[in-house]
C-alpha positions as CSV (number, residue, x, y, z in Angstrom):
1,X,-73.4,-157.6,54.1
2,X,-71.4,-157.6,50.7
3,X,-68.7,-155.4,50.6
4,X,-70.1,-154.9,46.7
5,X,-73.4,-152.9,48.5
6,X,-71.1,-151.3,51.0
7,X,-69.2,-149.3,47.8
8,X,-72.2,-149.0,46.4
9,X,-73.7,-146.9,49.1
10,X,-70.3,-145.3,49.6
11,X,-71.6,-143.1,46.5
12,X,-74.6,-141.5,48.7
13,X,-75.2,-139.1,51.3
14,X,-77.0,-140.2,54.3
15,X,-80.1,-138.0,53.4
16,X,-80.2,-140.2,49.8
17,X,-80.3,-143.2,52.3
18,X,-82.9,-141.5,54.2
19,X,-85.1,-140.8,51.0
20,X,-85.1,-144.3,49.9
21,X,-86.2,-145.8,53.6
22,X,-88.8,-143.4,54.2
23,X,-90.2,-144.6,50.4
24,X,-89.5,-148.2,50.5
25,X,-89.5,-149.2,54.2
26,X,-91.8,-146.4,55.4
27,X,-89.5,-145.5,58.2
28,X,-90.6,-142.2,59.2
29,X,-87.5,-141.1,60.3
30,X,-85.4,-142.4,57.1
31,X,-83.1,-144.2,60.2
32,X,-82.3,-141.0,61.1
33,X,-80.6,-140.6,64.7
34,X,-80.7,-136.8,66.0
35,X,-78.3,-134.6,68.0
36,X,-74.6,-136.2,66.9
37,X,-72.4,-134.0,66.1
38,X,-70.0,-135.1,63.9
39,X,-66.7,-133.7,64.9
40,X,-63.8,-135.1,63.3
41,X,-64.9,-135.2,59.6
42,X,-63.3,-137.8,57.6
43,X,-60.3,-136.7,54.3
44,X,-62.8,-138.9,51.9
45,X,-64.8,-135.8,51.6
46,X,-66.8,-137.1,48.4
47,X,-67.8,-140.3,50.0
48,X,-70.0,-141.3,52.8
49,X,-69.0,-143.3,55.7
50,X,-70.3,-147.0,55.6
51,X,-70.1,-150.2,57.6
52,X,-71.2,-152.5,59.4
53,X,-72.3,-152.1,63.3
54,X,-69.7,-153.2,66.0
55,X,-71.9,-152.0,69.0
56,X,-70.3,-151.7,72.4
57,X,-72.8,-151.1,75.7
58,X,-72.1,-148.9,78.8
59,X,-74.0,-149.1,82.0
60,X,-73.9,-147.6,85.4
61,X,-71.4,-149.6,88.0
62,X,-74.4,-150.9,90.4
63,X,-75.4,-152.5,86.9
64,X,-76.3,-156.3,87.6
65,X,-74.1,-157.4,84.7
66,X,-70.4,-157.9,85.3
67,X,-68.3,-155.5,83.0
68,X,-66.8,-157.7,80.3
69,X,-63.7,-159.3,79.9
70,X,-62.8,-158.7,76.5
71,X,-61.4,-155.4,76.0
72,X,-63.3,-154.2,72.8
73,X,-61.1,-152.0,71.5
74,X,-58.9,-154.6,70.8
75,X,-61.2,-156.8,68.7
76,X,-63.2,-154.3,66.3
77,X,-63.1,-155.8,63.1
78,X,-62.0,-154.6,60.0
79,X,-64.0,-152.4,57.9
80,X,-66.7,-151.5,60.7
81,X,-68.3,-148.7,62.6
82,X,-67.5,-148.5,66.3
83,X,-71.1,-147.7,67.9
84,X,-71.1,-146.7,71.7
85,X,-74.3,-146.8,73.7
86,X,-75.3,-146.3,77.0
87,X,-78.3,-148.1,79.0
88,X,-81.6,-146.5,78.9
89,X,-81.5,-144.7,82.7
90,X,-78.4,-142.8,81.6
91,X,-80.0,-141.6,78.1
92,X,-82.1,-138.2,78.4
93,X,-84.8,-136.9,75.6
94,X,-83.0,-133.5,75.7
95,X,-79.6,-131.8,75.8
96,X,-76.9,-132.8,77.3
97,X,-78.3,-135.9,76.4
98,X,-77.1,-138.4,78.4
99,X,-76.6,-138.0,82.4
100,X,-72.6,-138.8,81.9
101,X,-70.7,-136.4,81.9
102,X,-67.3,-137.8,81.8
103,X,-66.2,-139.4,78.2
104,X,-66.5,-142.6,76.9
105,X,-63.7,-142.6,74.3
106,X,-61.1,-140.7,73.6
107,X,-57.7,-140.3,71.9
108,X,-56.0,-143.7,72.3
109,X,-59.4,-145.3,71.6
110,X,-59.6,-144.1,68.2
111,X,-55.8,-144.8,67.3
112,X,-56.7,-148.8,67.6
113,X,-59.7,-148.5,65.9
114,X,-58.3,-146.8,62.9
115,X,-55.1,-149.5,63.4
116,X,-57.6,-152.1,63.2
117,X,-59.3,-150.7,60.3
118,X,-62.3,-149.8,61.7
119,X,-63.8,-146.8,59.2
120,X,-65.6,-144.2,62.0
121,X,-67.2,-144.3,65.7
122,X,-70.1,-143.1,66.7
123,X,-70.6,-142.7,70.2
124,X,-73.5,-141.8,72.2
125,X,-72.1,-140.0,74.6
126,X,-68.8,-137.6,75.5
127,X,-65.8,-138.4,73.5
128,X,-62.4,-136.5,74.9
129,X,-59.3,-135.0,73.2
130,X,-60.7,-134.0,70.1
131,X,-57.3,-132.7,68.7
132,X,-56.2,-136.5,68.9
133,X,-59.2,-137.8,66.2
134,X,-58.6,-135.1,64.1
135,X,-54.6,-135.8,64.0
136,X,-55.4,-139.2,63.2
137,X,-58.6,-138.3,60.7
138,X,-60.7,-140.7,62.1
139,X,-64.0,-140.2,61.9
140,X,-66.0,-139.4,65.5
141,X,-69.5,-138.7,65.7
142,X,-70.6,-137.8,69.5
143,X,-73.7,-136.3,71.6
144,X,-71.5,-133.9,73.1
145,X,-67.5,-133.3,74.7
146,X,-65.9,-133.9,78.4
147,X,-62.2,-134.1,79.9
148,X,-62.5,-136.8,82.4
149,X,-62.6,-140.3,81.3
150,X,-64.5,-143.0,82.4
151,X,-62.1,-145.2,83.6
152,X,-64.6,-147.7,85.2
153,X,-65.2,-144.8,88.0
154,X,-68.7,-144.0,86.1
155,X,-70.1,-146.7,83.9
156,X,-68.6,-149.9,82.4
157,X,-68.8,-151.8,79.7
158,X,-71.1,-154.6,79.9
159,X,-71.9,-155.8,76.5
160,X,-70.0,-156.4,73.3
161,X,-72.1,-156.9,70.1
162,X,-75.4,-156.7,71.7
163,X,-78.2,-154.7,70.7
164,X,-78.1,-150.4,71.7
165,X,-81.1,-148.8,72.3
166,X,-81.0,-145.5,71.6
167,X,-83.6,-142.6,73.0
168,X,-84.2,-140.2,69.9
169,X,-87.1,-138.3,71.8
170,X,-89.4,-138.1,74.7
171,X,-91.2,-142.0,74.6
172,X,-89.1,-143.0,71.8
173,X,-86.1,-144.9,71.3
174,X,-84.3,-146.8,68.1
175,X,-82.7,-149.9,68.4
176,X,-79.4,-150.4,66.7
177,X,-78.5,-154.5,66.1
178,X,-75.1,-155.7,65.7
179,X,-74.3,-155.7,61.9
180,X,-76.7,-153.4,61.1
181,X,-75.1,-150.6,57.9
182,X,-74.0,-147.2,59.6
183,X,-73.7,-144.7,56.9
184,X,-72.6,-141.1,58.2
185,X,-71.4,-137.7,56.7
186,X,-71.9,-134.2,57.6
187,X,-75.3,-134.5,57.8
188,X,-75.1,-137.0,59.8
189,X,-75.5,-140.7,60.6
190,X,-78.2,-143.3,59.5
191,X,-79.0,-146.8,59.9
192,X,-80.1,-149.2,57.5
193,X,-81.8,-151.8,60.1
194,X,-81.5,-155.8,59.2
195,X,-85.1,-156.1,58.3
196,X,-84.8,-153.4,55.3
197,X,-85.3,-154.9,51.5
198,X,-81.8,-154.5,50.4
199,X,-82.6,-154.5,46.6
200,X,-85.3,-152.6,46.7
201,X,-83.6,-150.0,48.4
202,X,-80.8,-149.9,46.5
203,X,-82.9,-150.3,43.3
204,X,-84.9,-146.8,44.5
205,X,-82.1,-144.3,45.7
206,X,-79.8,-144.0,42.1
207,X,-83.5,-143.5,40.0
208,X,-84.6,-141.0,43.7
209,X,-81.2,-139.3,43.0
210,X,-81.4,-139.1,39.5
211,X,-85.5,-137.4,39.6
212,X,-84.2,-134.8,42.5
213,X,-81.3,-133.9,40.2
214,X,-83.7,-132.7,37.6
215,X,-86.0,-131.4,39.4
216,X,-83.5,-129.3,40.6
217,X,-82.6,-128.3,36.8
218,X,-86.0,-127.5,36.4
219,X,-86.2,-124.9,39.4
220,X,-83.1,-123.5,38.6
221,X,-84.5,-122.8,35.5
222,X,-87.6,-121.0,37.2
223,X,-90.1,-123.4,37.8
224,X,-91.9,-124.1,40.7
225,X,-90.4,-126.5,43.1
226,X,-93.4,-128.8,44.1
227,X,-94.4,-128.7,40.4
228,X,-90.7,-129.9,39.6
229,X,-90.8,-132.1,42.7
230,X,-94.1,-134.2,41.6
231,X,-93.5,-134.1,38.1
232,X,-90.1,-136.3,38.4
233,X,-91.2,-138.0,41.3
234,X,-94.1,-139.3,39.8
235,X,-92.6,-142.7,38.4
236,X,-90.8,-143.8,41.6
């Protein structure tokens, strides 16, 4: 992905992001994923988080699969967005979430990252010593917090770069592919999956923008919001 479309999308919120899927990909759920919480908000308070997938996969320790060799934290790459899953069995449709309770990243995790230039993490999960991410204003999205780490006495890491599925309700679950665009702000975090028409999508969301700003001109000015909504709409 060009790092030309990365600043592009740098200018939009995730919900923009979300607008323009839902109309030109007809994802229902604009690549929406529920129940983060993003807890260490980034400085760059006028831009959106965005980069590329660098997807790391925990599973329980009677997992099949040996834990990996490569330690991942060492080899994010520059520019990404650290993305944390767990295996299906430890994913739950409803809060807390996941059936982990001890954390899967933590302080010392997200000084590398943001050494190696990696731009946020997202982890589905516990993250740990939240005073630590915000010191270093690295952005951390997370399902929820926990004191205890991991440390291989839980879950281990069995897959670097692999595909994360990721449970978003009861029957359903998202996948997330290496690669694929994270975008992420305080409304939260989105995915622009690999099979999405990249111009088309980036040819919808300034005009979508642009018709949502006047529309709310219109209101503002006492009309009627779906009669503002459908008039500017209209053309897209």
């Amino acid at each position: 992905m060009s790092n030309s479309i990365q600043q592009t999308l740098k200018q939009y919120t995730p919900c923009d992001i979300s607008d323009a899927l839902q109309a030109t990909a007809k994802l229902a759920n604009g690549g929406y994923f529920p129940n983060l919480t993003y807890y260490t908000p980034s400085s760059s308070a006028n831009e959106s988080i965005v980069g590329p997938a660098y997807t790391v996969l925990f599973a329980p320790l009677d997992d099949p699969r040996p834990a990996t060799k490569l330690n991942y934290i060492d080899h994010i790459p520059k520019g990404s967005v650290l993305v944390i899953g767990l295996t299906p069995e430890l994913q739950l449709s409803n809060a807390p979430y996941v059936t982990v309770n001890n954390a899967l990243y933590g302080g010392l995790m997200s000084t590398r990252a943001q050494y190696l230039g990696c731009v946020a993490s997202v982890v589905f999960g516990r993250i740990r010593d939240l005073n630590e991410h915000r010191q270093l204003q690295h952005p951390v999205f997370a399902l929820g917090l926990g004191s205890a780490a991991a440390n291989g006495k839980t879950v281990k890491c069995v897959g670097v770069e692999v595909d994360l599925s990721i449970l978003v309700s009861e029957g359903v679950s998202e996948v997330i592919k290496p690669g694929e665009l994270i975008i992420g702000d305080e409304n939260g975090v989105v995915r622009i999956p690999h099979t999405v028409d990249m111009d088309k999508l980036l040819d919808y969301i300034p005009r979508r923008v642009e018709a949502d700003q006047r529309a709310s001109e219109d209101i503002k000015a006492g009309e009627e919001a779906g009669v503002s909504q459908k008039k500017h709409r209209a053309n897209l």
